[in-house]
C-alpha angles and dihedrals in degrees: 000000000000091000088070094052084061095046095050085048092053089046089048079048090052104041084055085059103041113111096226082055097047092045088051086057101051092052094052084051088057097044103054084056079070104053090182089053094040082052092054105034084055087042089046087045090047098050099048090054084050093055096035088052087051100058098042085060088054090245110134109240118251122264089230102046090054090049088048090049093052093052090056092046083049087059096037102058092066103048105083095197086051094057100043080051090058102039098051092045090053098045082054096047088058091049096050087044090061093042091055103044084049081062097039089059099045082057100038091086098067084046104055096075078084098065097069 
């Protein structure tokens, strides 16, 4: 067992030194320097996992919420920090998504004794 514990410290280790990682950093670094932005860009963030929840739960998303999203997507877009901001936290969250479905899976056969 303790050989999991070092390979999840190896993969903690990796994932500090992986370039989608470190860009996500410096554009959070650049984004804090812009408190309004910052406040958006979170808001923006926020508001998207809501609706996103919503719908994989089969709700329909509320006509405000997605107005309200929009908006924030109108001020957003031209603001450049704003959007370095977006587009390397998406391209990380993809990443980590991968990375942690790769992990789920290794672990879904021990699991699966609780789906009979």
């Amino acid at each position: 067992m303790e050989e999991v514990y070092v390979k999840a410290n190896e993969l903690a280790t990796a994932i500090g030194a992986c370039e989608g990682y470190k860009k996500l950093l410096a554009a959070g670094e650049k984004l804090a320097g812009e408190e309004p932005t910052r406040k958006n860009v979170r808001d923006f963030l926020v508001l998207q996992a809501k609706l996103a929840y919503a719908q994989s739960m089969g709700d329909k998303p509320i006509k405000k919420k997605v107005e309200d999203l929009n908006r924030l997507a109108e001020i957003l877009k031209n603001k450049p920090v704003a959007m370095e901001y977006l587009q390397a936290y998406n391209a990380w969250q993809s990443k980590a998504g991968e990375i942690y479905q790769i992990i789920q899976n290794s672990m879904a056969e021990g699991m699966s004794i609780l789906d009979q």
